[in-house]
C-alpha positions in Angstrom: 48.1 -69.9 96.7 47.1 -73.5 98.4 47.0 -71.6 101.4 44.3 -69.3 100.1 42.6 -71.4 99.1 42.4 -73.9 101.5 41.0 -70.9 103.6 38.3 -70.6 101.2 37.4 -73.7 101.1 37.2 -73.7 105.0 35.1 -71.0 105.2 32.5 -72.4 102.6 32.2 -75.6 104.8 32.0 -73.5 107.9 29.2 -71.4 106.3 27.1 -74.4 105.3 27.7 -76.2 108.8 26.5 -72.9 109.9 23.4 -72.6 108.1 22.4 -76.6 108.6 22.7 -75.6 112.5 20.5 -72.8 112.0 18.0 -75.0 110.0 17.9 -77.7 112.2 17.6 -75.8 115.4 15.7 -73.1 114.6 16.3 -68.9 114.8 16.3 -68.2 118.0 19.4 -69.8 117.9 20.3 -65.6 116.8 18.9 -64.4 119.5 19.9 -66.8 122.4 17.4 -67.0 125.6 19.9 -68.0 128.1 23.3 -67.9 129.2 23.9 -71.5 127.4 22.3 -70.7 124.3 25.0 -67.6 124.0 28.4 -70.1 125.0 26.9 -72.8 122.6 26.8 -70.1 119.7 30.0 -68.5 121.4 32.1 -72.0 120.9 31.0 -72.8 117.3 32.0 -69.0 116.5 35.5 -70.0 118.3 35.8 -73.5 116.8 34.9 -71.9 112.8 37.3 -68.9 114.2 40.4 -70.8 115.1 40.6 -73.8 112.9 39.8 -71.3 109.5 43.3 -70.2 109.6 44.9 -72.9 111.2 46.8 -74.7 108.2 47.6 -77.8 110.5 43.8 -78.2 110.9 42.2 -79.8 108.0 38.9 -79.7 106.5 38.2 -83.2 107.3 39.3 -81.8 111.2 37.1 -78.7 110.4 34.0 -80.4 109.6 34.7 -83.3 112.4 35.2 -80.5 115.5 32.1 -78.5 114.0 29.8 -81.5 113.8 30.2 -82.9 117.2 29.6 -79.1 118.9 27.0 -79.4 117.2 25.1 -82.6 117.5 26.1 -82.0 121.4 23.8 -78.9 121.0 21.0 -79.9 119.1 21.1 -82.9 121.6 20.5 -81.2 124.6 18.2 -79.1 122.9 16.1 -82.0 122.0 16.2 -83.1 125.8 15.3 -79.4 127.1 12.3 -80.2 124.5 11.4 -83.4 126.2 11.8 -82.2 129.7 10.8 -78.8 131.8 13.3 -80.3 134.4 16.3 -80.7 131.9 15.6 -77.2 130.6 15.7 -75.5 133.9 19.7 -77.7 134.6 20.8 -75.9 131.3 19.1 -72.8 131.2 18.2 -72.2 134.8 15.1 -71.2 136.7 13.7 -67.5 136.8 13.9 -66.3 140.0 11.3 -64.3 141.8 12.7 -60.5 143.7 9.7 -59.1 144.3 6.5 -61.2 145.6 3.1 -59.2 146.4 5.0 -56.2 146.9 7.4 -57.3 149.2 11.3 -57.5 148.3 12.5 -60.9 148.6 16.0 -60.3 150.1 17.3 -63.4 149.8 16.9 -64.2 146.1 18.9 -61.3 145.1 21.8 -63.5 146.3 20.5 -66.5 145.0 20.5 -64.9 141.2 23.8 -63.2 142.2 22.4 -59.7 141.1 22.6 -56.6 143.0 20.1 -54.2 144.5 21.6 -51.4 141.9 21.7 -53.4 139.0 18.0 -54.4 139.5 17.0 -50.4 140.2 18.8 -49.3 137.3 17.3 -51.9 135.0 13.7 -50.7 136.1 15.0 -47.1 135.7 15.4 -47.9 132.1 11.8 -49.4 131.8 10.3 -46.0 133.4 9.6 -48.3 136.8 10.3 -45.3 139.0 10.4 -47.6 142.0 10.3 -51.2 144.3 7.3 -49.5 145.7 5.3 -50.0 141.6 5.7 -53.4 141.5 3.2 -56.2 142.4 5.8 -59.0 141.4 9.1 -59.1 139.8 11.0 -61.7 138.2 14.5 -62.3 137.4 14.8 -64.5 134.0 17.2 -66.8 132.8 18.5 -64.8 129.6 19.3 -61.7 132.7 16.1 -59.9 131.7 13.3 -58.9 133.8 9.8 -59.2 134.0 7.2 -57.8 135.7 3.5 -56.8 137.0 2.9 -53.6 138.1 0.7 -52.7 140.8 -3.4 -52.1 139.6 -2.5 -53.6 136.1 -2.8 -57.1 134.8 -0.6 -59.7 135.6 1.1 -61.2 133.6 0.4 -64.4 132.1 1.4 -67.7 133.7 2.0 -70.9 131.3 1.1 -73.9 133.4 1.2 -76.4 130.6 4.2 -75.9 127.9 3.9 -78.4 124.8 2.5 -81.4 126.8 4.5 -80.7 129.9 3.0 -79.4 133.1 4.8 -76.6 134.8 4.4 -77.9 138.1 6.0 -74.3 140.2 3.5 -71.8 137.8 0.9 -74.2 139.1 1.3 -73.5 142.2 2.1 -70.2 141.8 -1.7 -69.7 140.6 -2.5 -71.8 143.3 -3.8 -74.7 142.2 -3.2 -78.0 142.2 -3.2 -81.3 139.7 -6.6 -82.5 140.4 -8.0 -79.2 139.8 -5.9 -79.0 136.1 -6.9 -82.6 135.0 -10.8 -81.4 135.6 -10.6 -78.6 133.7 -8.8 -80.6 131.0 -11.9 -83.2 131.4 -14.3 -79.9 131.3 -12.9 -79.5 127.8 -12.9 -83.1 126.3 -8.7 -83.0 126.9 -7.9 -86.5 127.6 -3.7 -85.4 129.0 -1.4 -82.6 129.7 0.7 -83.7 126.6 -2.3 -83.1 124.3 -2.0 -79.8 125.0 0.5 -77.1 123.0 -0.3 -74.3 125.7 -2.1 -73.8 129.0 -2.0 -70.3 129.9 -3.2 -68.7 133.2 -4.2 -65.6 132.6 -6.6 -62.9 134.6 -7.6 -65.7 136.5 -8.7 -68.1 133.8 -7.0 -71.1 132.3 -6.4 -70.8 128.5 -6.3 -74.2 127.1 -4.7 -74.1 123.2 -4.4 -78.4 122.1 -2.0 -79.8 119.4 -3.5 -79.1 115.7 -4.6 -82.3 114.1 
């Protein structure tokens, strides 16, 4: 019967760590973006998994092993926050396949992807072929995104809550003197005033911090 119910009691301190993580760092969380999003909600699932019915682990142990996964996690997430460049270590950088209609041959390596997995992918999305696409991207949760020739584009964000995306920048083609005068045009004072600065159709999209 103690056995039961330390069990129970396990698996109410499990579900409340649970639900503080979600709390705290927010629901997408359930629906990772990246590879390290999924092995950070893969190891609390492991650590909850493996010390519920362990009866050498207590719940003191329990709560201890739970909390340090994760402060660790909502740690790094706080520095992916802060920095674009400490985002792109953990999560990784979207990677470009397909660049004004031309297949860029070496980047399939470099995102360790293959030319059939890509064409199948696109199969599923009704791209019938290479030959549609203006530009193609490879993203870091394995998706894929993409402009097909004589549509839009898609949008670029060149600033992303007060931090300037310096490779969408020039990607548009711009540089920083011409962003910090069109932040000037509209009474902006600094990149981290703004929440958003989208590129899109060529035009910048400015959207500041509410007050």
């Amino acid at each position: 019967m103690e056995k039961y119910l330390a069990i129970c009691a396990k698996l109410i301190v499990t579900i409340i760590l649970l639900l503080f993580y979600i709390r705290i760092s927010g629901r997408s969380q359930l629906a990772p973006a990246s590879a390290f999003d999924q092995i950070g909600n893969m190891v609390i699932g492991a650590i909850g998994g493996t010390t519920l019915l362990d009866p050498s682990v207590s719940i003191l142990d329990l709560v201890l092993f739970m909390s340090l996964w994760v402060f660790i996690l909502l740690l790094i997430r706080y520095l992916k926050f802060k920095s674009i460049g400490i985002k792109e270590f953990f999560d990784g950088k979207r990677i470009q396949l397909v660049e004004n209609g031309e297949i860029l041959t070496e980047n399939f390596q470099l995102a360790n992807i293959t030319l059939i997995e890509v064409t199948t992918s696109l199969h599923n999305e009704e791209i019938l072929g290479f030959s549609m696409l203006e530009n193609l991207w490879f993203e870091p949760n394995g998706q894929f995104t993409y402009d097909k020739k004589g549509n839009d584009k898609l949008s670029q964000i060149i600033i992303e809550e007060g931090k300037l995306n310096e490779e969408n920048l020039s990607l548009i083609g711009y540089d920083e003197d011409w962003l910090e005068a069109e932040l000037a045009h509209e009474n902006i004072d600094s990149v981290a005033d703004v929440f958003c600065g989208e590129w899109i159709n060529g035009k910048l999209w400015l959207y500041s911090y509410q007050k």
